[in-house]
N, CA, C and O atoms as a Tinker XYZ file with bonds, in Angstrom:
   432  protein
     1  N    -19.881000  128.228000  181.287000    73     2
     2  CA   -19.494000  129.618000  181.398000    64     1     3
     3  C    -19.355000  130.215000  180.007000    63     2     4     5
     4  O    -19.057000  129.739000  178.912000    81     3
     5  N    -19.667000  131.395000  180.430000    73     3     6
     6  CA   -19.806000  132.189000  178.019000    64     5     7
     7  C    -18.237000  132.532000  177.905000    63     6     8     9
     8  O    -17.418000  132.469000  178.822000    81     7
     9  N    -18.052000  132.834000  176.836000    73     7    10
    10  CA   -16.448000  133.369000  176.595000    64     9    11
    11  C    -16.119000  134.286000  176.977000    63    10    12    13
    12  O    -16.843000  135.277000  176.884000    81    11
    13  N    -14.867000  134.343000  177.577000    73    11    14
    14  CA   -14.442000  135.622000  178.161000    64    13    15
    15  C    -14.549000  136.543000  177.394000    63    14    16    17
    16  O    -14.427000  137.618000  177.980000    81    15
    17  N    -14.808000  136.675000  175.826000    73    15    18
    18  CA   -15.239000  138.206000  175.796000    64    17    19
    19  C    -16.948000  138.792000  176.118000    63    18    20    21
    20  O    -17.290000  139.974000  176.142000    81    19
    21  N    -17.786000  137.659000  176.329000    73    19    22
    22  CA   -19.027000  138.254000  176.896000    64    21    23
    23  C    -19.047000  138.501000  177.834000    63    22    24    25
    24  O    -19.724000  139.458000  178.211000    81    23
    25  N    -17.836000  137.277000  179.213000    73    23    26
    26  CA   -17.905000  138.123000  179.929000    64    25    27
    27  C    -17.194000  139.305000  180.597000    63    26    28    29
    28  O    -17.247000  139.940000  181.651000    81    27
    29  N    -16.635000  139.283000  179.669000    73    27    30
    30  CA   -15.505000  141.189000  179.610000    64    29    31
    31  C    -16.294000  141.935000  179.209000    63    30    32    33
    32  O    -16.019000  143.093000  179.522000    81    31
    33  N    -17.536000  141.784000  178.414000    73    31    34
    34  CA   -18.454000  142.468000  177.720000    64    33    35
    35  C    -19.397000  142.645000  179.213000    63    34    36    37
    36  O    -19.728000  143.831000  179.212000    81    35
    37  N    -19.838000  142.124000  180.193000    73    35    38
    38  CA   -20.444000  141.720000  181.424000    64    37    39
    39  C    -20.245000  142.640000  182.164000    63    38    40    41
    40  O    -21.009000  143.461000  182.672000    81    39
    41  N    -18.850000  142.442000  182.238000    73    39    42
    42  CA   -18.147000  143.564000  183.415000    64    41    43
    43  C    -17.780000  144.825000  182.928000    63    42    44    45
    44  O    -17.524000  145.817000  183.612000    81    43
    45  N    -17.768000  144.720000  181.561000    73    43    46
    46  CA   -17.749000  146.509000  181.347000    64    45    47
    47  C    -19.017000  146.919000  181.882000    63    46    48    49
    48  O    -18.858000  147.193000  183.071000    81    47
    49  N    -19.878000  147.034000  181.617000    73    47    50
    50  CA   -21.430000  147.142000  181.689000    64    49    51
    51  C    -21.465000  147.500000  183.034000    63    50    52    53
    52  O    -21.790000  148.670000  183.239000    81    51
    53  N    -21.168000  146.667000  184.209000    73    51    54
    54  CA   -21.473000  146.607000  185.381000    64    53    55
    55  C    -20.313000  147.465000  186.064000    63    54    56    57
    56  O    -20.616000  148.134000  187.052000    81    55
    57  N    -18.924000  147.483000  185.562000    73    55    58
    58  CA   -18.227000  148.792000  185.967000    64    57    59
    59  C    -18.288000  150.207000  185.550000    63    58    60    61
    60  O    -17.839000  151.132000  186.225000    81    59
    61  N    -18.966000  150.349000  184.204000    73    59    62
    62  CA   -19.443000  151.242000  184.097000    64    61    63
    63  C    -20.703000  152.047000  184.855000    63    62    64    65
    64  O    -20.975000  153.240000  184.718000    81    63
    65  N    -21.286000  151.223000  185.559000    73    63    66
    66  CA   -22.521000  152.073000  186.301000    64    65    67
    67  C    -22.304000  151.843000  187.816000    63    66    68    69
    68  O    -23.172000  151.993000  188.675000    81    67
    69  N    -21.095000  151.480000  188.013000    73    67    70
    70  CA   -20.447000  151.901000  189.073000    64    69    71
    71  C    -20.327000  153.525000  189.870000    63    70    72    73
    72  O    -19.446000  154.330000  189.568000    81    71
    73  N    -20.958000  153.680000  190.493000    73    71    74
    74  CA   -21.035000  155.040000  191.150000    64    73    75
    75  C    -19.632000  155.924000  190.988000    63    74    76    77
    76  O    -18.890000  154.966000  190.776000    81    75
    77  N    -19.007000  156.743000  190.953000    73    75    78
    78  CA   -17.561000  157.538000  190.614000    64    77    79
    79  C    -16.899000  157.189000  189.453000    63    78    80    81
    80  O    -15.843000  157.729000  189.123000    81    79
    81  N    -17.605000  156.069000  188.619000    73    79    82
    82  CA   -16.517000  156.026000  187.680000    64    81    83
    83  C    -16.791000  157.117000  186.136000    63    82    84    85
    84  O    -17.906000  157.174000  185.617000    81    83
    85  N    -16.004000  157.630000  185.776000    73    83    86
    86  CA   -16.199000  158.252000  184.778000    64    85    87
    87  C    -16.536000  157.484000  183.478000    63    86    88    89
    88  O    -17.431000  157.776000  182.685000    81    87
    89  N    -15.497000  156.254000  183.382000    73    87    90
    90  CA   -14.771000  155.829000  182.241000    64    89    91
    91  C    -13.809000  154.278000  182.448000    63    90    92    93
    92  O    -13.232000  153.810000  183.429000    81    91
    93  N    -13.942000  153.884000  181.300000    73    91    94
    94  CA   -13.730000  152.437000  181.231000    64    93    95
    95  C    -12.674000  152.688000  180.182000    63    94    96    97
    96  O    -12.914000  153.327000  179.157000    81    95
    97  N    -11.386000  152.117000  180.496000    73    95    98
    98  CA   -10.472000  152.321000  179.763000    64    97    99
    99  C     -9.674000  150.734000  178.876000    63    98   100   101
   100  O     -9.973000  149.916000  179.746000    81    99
   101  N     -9.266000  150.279000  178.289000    73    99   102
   102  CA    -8.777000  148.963000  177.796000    64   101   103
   103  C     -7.399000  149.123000  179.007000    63   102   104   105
   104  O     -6.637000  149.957000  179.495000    81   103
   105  N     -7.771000  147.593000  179.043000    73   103   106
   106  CA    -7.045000  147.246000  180.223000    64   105   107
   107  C     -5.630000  146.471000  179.288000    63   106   108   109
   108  O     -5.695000  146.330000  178.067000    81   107
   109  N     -4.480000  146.057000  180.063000    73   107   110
   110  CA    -3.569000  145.403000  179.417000    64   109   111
   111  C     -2.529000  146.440000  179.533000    63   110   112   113
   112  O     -2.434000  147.505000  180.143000    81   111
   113  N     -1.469000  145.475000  178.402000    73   111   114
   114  CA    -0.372000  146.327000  178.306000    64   113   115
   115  C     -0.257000  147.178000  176.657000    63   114   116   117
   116  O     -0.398000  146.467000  175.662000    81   115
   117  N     -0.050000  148.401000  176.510000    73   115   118
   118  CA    -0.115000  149.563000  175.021000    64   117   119
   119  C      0.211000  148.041000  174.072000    63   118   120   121
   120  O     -0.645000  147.538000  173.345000    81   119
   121  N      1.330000  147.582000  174.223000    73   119   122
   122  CA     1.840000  146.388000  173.481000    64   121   123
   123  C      0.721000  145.198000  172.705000    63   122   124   125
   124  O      0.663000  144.901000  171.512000    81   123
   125  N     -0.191000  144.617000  173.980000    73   123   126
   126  CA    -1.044000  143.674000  174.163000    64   125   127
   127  C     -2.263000  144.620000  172.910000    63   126   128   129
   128  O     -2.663000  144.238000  171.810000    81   127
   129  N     -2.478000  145.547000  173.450000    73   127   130
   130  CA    -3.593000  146.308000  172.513000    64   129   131
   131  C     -3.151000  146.363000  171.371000    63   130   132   133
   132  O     -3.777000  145.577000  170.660000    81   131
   133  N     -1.975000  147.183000  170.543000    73   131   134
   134  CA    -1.426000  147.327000  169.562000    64   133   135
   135  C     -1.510000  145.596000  168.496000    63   134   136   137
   136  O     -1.768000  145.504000  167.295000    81   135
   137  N     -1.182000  144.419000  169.509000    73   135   138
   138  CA    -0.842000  143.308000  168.505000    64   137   139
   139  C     -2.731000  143.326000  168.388000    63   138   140   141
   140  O     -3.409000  143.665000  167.419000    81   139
   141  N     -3.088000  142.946000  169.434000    73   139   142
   142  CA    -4.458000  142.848000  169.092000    64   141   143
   143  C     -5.179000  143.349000  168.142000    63   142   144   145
   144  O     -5.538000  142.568000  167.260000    81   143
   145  N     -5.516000  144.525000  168.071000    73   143   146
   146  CA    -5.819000  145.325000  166.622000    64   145   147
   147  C     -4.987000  145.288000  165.632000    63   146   148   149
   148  O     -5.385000  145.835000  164.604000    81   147
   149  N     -3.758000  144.727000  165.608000    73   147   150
   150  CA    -3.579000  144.544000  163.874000    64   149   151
   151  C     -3.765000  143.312000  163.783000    63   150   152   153
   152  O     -3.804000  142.890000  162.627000    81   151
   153  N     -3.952000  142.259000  164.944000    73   151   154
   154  CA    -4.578000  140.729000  164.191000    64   153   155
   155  C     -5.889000  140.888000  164.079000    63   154   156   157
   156  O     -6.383000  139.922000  163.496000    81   155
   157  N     -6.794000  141.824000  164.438000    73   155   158
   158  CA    -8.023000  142.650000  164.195000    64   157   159
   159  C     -8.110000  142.226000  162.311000    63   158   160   161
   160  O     -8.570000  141.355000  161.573000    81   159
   161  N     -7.248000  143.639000  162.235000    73   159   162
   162  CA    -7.271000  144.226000  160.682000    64   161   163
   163  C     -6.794000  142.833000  159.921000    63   162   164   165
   164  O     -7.319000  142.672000  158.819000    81   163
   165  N     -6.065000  142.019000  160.265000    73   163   166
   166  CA    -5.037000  141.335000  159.063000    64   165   167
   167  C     -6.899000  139.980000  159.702000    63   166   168   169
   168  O     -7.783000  140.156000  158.863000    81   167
   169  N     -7.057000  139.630000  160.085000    73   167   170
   170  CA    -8.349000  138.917000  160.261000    64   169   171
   171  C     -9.684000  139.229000  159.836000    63   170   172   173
   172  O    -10.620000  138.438000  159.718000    81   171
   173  N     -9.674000  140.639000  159.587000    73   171   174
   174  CA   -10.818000  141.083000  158.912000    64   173   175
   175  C    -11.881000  141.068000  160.245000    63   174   176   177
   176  O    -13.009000  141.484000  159.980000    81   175
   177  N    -11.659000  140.666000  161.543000    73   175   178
   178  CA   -12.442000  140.755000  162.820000    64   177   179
   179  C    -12.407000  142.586000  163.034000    63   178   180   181
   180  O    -11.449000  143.359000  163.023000    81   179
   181  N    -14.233000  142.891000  163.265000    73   179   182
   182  CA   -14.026000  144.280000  163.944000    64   181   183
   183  C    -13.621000  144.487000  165.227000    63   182   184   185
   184  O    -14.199000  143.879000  166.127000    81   183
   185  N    -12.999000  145.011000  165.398000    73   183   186
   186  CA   -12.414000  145.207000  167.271000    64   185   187
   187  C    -13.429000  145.729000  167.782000    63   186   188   189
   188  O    -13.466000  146.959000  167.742000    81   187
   189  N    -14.663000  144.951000  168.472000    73   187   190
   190  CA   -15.322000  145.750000  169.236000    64   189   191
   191  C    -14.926000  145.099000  170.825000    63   190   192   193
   192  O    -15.536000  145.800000  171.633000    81   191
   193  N    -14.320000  144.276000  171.384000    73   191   194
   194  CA   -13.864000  143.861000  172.298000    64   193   195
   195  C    -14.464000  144.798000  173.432000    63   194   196   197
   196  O    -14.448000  146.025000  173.336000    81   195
   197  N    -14.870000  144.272000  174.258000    73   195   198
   198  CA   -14.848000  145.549000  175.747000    64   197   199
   199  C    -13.301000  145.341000  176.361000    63   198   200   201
   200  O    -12.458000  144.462000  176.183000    81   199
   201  N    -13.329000  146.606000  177.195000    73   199   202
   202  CA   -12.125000  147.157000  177.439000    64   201   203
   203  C    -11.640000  145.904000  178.886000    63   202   204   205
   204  O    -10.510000  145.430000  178.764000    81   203
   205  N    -12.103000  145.641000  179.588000    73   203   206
   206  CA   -12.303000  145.115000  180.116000    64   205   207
   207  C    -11.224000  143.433000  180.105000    63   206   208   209
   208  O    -11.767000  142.594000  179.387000    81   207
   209  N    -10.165000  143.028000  180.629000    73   207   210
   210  CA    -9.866000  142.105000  180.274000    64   209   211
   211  C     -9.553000  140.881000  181.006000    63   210   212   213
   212  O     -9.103000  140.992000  182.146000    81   211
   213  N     -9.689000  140.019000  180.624000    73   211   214
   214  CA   -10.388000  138.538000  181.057000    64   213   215
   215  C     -9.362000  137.506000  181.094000    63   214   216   217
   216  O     -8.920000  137.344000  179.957000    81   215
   217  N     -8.895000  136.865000  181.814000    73   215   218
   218  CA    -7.464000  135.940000  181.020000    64   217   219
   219  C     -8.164000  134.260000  181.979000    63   218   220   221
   220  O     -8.578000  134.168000  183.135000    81   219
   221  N     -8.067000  133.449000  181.167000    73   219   222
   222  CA    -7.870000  132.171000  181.177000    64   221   223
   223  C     -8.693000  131.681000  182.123000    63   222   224   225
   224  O     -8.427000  131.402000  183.292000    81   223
   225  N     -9.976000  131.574000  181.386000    73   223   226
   226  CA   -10.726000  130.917000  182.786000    64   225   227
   227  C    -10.583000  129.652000  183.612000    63   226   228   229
   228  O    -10.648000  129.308000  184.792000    81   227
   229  N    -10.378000  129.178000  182.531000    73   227   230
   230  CA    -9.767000  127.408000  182.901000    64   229   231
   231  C     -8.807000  127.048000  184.431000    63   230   232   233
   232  O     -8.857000  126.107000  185.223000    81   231
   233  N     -7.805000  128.519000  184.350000    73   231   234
   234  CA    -6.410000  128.433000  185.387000    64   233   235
   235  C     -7.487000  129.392000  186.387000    63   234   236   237
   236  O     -6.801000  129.721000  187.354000    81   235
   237  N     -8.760000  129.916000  186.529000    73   235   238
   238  CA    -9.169000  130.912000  187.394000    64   237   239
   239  C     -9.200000  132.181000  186.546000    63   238   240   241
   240  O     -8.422000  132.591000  185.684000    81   239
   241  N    -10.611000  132.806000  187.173000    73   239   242
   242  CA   -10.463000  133.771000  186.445000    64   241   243
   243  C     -9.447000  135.261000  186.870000    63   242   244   245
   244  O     -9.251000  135.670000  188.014000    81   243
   245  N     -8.998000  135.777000  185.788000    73   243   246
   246  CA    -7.956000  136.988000  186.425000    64   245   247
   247  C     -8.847000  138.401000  185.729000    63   246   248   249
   248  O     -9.357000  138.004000  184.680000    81   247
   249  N     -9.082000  139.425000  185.896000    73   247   250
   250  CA    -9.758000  140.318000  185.449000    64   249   251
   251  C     -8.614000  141.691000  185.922000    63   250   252   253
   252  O     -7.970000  141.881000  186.953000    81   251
   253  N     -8.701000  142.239000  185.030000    73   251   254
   254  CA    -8.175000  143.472000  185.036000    64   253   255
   255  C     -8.716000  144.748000  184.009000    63   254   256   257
   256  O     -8.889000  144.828000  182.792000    81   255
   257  N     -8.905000  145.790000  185.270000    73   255   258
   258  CA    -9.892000  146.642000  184.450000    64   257   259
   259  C     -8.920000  148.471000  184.856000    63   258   260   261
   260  O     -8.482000  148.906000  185.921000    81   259
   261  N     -8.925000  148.914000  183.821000    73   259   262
   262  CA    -8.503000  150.344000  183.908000    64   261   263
   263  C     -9.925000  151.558000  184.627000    63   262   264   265
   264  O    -11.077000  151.636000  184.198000    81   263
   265  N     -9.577000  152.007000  185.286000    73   263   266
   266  CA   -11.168000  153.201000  185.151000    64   265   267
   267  C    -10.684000  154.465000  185.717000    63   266   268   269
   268  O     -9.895000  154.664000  186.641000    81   267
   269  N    -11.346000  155.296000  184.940000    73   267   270
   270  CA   -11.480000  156.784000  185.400000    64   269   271
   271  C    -12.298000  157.465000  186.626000    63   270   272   273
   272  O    -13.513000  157.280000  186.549000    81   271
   273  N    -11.954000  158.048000  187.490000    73   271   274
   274  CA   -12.997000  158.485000  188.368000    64   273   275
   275  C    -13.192000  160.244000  188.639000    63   274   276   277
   276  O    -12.699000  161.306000  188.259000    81   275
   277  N    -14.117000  159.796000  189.440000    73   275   278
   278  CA   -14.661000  161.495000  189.002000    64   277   279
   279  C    -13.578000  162.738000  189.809000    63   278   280   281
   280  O    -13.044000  163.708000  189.271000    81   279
   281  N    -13.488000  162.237000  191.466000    73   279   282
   282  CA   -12.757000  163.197000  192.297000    64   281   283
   283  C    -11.672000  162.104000  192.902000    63   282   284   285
   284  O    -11.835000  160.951000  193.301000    81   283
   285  N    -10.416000  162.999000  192.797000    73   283   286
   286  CA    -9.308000  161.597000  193.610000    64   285   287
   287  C     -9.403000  161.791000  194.911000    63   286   288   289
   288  O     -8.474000  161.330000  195.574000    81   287
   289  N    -10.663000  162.604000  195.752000    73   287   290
   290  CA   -10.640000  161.656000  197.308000    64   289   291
   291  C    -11.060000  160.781000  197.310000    63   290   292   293
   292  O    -10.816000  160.092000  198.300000    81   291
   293  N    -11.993000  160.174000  196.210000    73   291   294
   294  CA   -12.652000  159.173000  196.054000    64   293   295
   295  C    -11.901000  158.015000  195.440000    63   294   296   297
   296  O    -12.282000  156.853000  195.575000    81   295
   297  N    -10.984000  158.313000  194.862000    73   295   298
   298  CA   -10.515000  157.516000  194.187000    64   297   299
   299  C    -10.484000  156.093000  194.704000    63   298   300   301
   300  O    -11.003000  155.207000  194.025000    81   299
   301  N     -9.922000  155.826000  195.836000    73   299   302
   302  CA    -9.861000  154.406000  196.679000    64   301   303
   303  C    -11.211000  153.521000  196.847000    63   302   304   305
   304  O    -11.364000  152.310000  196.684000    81   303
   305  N    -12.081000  154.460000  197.202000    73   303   306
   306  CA   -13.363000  154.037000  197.636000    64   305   307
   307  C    -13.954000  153.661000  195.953000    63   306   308   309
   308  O    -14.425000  152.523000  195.955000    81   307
   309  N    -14.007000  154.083000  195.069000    73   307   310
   310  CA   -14.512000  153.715000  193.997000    64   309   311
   311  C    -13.463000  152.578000  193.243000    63   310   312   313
   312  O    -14.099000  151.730000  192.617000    81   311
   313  N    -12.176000  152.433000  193.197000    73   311   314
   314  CA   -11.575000  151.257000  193.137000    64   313   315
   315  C    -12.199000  149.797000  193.916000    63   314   316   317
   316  O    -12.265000  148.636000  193.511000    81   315
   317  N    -12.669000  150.539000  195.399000    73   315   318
   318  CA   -12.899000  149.402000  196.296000    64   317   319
   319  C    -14.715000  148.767000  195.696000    63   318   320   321
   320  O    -15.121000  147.619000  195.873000    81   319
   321  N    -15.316000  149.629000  195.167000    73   319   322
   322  CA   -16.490000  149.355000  194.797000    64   321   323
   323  C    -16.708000  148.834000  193.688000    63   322   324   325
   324  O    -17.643000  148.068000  193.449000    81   323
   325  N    -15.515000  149.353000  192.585000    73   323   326
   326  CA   -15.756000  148.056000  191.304000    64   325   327
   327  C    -15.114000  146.848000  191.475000    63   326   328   329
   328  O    -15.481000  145.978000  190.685000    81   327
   329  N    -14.118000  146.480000  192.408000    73   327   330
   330  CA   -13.677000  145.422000  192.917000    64   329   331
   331  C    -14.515000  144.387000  193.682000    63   330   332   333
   332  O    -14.360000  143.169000  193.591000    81   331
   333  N    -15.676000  145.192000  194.661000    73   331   334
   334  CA   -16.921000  144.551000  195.110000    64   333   335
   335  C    -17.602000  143.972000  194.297000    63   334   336   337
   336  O    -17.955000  142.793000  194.315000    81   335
   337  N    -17.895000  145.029000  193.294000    73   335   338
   338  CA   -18.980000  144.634000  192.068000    64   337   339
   339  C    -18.476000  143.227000  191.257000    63   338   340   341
   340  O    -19.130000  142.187000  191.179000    81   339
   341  N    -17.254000  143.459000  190.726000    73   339   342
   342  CA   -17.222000  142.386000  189.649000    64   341   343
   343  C    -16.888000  140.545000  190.937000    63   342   344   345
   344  O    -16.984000  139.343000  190.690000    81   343
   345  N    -16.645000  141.048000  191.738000    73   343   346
   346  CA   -16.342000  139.532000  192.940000    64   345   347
   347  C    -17.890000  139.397000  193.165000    63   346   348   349
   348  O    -18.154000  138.240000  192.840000    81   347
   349  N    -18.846000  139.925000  193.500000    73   347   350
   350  CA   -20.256000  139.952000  193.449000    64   349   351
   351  C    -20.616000  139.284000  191.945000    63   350   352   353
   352  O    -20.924000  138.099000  191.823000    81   351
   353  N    -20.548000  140.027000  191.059000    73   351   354
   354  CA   -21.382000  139.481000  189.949000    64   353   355
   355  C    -21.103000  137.958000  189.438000    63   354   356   357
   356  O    -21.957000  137.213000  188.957000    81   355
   357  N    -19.607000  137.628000  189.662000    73   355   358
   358  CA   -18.659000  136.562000  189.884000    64   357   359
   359  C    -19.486000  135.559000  190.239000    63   358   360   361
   360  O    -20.093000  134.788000  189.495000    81   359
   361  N    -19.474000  135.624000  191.729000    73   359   362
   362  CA   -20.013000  135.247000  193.117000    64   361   363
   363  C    -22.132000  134.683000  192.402000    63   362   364   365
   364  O    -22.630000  133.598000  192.704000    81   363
   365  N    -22.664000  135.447000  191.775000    73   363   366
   366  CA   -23.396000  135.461000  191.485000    64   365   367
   367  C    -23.466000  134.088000  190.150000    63   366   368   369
   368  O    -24.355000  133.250000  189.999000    81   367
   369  N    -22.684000  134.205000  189.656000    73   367   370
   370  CA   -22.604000  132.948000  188.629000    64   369   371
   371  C    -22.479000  131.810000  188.831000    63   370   372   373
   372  O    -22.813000  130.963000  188.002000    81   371
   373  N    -21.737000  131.405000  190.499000    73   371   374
   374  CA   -21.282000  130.498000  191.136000    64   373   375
   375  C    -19.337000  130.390000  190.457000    63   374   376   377
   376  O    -18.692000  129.361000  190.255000    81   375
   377  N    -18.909000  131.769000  190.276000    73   375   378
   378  CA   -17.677000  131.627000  189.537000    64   377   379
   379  C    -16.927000  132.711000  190.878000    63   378   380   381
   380  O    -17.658000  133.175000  191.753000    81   379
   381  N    -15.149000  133.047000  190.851000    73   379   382
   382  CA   -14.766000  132.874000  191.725000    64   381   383
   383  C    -13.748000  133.827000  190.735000    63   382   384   385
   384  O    -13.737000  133.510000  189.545000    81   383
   385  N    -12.959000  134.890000  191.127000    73   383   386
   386  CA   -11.773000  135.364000  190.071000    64   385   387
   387  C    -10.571000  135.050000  191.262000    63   386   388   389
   388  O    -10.566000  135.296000  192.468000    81   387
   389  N     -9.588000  134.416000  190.401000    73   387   390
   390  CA    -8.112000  134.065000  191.451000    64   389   391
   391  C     -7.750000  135.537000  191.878000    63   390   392   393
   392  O     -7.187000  135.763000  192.949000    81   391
   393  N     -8.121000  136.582000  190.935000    73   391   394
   394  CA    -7.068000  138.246000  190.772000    64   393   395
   395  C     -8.190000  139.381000  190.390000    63   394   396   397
   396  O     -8.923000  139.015000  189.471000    81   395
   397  N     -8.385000  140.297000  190.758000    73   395   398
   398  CA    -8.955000  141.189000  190.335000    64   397   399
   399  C     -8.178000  142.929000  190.338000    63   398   400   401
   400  O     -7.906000  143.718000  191.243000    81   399
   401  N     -8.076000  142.953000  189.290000    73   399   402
   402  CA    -6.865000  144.424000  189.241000    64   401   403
   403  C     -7.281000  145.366000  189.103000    63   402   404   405
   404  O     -7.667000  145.519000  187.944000    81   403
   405  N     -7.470000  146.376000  189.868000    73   403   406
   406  CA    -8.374000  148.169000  189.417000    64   405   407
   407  C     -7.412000  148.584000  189.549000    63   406   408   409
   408  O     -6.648000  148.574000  190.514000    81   407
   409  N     -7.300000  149.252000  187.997000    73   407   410
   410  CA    -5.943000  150.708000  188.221000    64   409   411
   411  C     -7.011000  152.391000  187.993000    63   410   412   413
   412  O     -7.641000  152.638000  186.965000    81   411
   413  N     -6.970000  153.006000  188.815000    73   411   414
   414  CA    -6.698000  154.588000  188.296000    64   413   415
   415  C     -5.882000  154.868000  186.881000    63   414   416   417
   416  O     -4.663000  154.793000  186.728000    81   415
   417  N     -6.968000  155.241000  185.798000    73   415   418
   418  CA    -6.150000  155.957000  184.931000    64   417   419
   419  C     -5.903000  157.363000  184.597000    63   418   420   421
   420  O     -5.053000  158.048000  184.028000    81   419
   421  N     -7.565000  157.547000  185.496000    73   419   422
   422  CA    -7.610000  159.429000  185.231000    64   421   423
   423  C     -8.355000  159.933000  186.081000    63   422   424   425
   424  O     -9.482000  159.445000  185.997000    81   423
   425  N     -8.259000  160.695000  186.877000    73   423   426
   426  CA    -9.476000  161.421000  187.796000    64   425   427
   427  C     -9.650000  162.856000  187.292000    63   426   428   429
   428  O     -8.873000  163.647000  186.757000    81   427
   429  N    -10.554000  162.899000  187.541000    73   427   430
   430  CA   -11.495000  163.965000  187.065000    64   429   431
   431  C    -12.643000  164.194000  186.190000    63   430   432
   432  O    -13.133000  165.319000  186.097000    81   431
């Protein structure tokens, strides 16, 4: 299996051309992002990370993804479709996620 950031890099890609979604937002907690980019800077690593985040494949994979959508009647139905997508693409690897988390961050 590639490292979870290719395949966070994977599933941005594939939630992004997700039908209703506007926007791919960094997933996590403000906290989690903040340490991340200054061990970024003090590492001299560029943060290009996808937003997209991936935790511990070893224990199962857990994925949690933020996204924007276009109209909030839709909102559910396009949660329910990037949730399809990434258990599909999963499914497709012969890999399996224990958790898969879609939050609404913005409609419109």
């Amino acid at each position: 299996m590639p490292g979870t950031d290719a395949l966070s890099a994977d599933l941005t890609t594939l939630v992004r051309s997700v039908p209703g979604v506007t926007t791919v937002y960094d997933a996590g907690s403000s906290i989690g992002r903040a340490l991340g980019k200054v061990a970024d800077l003090v590492s001299g690593r560029r943060g290009d990370t996808a937003p997209i985040l991936v935790k511990d494949p070893s224990a199962g994979i857990t994925v949690s993804v933020s996204i924007g959508v276009a109209d909030a009647a839709s909102a559910a139905e396009v949660c329910r479709r990037v949730h399809d997508a990434i258990a599909e693409h999963l499914a497709a690897r012969g890999e399996a996620a224990s958790e898969i988390a879609v939050q609404v961050s913005s409609i419109g």
